[in-house]
C-alpha positions in Angstrom: 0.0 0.0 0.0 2.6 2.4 0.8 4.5 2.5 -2.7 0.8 3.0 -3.8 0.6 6.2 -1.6 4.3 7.2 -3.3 2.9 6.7 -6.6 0.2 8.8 -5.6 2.8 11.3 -4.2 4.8 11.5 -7.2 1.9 12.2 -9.7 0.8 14.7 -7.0 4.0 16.6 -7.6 3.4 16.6 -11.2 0.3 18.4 -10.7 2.0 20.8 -8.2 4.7 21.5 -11.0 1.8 21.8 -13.9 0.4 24.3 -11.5 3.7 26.4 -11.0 3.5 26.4 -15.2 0.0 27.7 -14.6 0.8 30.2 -12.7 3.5 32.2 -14.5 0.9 31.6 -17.6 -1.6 33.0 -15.7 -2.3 33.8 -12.3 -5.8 32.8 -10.9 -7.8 31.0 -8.5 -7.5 27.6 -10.3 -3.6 28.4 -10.9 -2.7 28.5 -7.3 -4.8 25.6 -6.4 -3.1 23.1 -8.6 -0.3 24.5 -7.3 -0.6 24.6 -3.9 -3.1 21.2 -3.9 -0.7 19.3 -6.1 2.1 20.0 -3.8 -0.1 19.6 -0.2 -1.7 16.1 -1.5 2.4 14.8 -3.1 3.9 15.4 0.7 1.1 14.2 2.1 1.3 10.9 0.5 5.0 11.2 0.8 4.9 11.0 4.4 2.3 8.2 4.8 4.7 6.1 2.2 7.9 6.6 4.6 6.4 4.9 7.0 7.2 1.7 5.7 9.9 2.6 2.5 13.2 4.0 3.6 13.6 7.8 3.4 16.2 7.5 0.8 14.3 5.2 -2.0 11.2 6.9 -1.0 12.6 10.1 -2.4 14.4 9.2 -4.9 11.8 7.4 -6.5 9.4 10.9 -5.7 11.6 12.6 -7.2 12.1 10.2 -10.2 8.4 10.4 -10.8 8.1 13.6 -10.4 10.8 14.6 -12.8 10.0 11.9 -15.6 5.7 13.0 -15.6 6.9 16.7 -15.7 9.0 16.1 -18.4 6.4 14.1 -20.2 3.8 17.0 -19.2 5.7 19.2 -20.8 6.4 17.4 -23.9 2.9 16.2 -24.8 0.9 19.2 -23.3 3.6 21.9 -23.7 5.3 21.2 -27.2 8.6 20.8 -25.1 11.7 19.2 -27.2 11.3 15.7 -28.2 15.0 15.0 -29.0 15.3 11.1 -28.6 18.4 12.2 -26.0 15.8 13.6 -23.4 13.5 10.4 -23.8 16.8 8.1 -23.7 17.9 10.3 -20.2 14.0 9.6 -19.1 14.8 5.8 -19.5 18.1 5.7 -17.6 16.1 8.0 -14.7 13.2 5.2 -15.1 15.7 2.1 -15.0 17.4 3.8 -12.0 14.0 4.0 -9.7 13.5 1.0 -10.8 16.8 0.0 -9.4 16.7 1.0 -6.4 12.7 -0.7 -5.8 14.9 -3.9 -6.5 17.0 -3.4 -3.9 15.2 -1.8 -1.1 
């Protein structure tokens, strides 16, 4: 249940990070909430998946999420680069959470 809760935590932050996007696009109401919201609900469920995964994994794999789905935000929604480099770099960030679920 808990690496539920830190997926949960990881697409949370992707939200908070669309919301930051939001926000220098245009400030409003529904800006700051995704903001603020996406960023609340990812430590939330951050916290409640530490009790059981070490701190280490637990945020490197946050992290890992939340870097590879804003990446992939802003590629698909955002018309960011699609150079095969960044999507071979998202691979090696992928295969290294991956890693590191392996060995916790």
């Amino acid at each position: 249940m808990d690496w539920l809760f830190l997926l949960v935590a990881g697409v949370a932050e992707v939200c908070g990070v669309m919301g930051i996007n939001q926000v220098n696009r245009k400030k409003n109401f529904l800006s700051f909430t995704m903001l603020i919201g996406g960023f609340f609900i990812s430590f939330l469920f951050l916290s409640l998946a530490m009790r059981t995964i070490s701190m280490s994994t637990a945020y490197a794999v946050w992290t890992g999420i939340g870097a590879v789905g804003s990446v992939l935000v802003g590629m698909i929604l955002y018309g960011e680069s699609k150079q095969w480099l960044r999507i071979l770099f998202i691979l090696m960030i992928v295969l290294a959470v991956i890693g590191l679920k392996l060995i916790d």
